[in-house]
N, C-alpha and C positions, 0 to 999 in steps of 0.2 A: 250880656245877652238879655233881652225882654222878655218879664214874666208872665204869664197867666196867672191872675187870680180868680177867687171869686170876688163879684161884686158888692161894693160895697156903696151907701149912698155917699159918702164923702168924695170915692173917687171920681162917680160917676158923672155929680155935679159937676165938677173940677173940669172933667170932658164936656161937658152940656154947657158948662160957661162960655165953653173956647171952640165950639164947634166949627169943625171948616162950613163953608157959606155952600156948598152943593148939600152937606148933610141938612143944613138947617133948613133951603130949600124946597127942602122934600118933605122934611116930617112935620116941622112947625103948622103950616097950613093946615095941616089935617090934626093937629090937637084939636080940644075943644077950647084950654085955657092953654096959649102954646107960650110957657116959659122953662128956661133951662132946668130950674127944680120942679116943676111938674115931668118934664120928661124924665131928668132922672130917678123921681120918686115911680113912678109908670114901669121904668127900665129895673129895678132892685127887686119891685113887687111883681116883674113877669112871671118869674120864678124860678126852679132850679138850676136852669140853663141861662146864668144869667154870667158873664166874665167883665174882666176890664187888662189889659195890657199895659204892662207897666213899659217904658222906655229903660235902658239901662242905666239910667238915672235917678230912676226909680218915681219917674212922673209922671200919669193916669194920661194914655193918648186913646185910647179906644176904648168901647164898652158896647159890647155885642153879646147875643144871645138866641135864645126863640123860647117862645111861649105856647102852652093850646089856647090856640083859638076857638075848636070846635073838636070833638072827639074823632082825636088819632090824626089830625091835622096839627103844623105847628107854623106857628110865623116867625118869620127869621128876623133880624133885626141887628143891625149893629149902625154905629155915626165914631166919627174922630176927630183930634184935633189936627191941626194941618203938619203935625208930626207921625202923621198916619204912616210914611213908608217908613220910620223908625221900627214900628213894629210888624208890618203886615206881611211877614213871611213868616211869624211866631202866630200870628192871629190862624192863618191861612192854614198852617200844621194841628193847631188844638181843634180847629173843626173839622179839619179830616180824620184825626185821631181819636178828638173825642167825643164835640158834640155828635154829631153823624151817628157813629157807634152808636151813645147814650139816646139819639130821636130813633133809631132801627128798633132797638133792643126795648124799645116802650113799646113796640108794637105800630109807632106811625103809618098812615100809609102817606102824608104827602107834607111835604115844606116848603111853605110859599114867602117871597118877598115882595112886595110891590115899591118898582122907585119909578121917581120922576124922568119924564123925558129924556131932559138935558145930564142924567148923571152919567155920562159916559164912564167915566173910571168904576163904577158901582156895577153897569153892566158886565164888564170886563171881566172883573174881580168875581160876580157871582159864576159866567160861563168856565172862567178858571175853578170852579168848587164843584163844575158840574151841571151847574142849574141851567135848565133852559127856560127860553121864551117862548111862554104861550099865549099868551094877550096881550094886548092893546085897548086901555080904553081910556075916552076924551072924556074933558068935564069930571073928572076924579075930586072931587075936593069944592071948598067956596070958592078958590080961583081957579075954576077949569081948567086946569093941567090935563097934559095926558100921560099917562102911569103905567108900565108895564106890570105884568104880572111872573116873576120867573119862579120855575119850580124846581125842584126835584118828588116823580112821585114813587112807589113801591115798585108800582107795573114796569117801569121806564129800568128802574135798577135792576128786575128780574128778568128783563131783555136783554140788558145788555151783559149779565151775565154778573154784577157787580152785586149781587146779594146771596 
């Protein structure tokens, strides 16, 4: 079965090396110095909310988290390696279980992801957590991309009954 850890820079890297080419797509663009050990140093230094998914193998395929961006705001964030469905029904459960819980229980009121256009399985994966789509915007980045913005906010949970 695949573990949840916390994050460590060793594993992180390990995933930042081997990134599938939709994660790298998305995020590398918009570093400022976009190399696998800047992200990964970026990704361990987010903060508490930081994981990595071990394979039953015991081999670092994911490494996802969220960070404050801004107060009581948090940005979500997670990339894999192309062993992503090894783990991502483990990944899928520790965020429903626990980050979610641990962003609620801080008080958040919102958690935002922004991905690129073309990341179809990204969108997927967030509407299965929940998150909706509320923007759209072009020229996002040095090569104008256009980047969705998906949420989950406080108001949106307390409608629908889910807080």
């Amino acid at each position: 079965m695949p573990e949840i850890i916390p994050a460590t820079y060793s594993d992180v890297v390990f995933i930042a090396r081997r990134i599938r080419a939709l994660d790298a797509e998305e995020i590398f663009p918009l570093m400022p110095n976009p190399t696998p050990e800047n992200l990964a140093m970026g990704s361990v230094q987010a903060g508490d909310l930081a994981f990595v998914a071990l394979a039953d193998d015991g081999e670092p395929v994911a490494a996802f988290g969220a960070a404050w961006k801004r107060p009581l705001i948090y940005s979500v964030w997670m990339y894999a390696t192309d062993r992503w469905m090894d783990v991502a029904l483990s990944v899928t459960r520790h965020i429903r279980r626990v980050m979610m819980p641990e962003m609620i229980d801080s008080g958040a009121v919102r958690a935002e992801c922004w991905t690129i256009e073309t990341h179809e399985p990204a969108h997927r994966w967030l509407e299965v957590l929940g998150a909706r789509r509320e923007a759209t915007v072009e020229d996002y980045g040095p090569l104008r991309k256009k980047y969705h913005c998906y949420s989950w906010t406080r108001t949106r949970l307390e409608k629908e009954g889910k807080f």
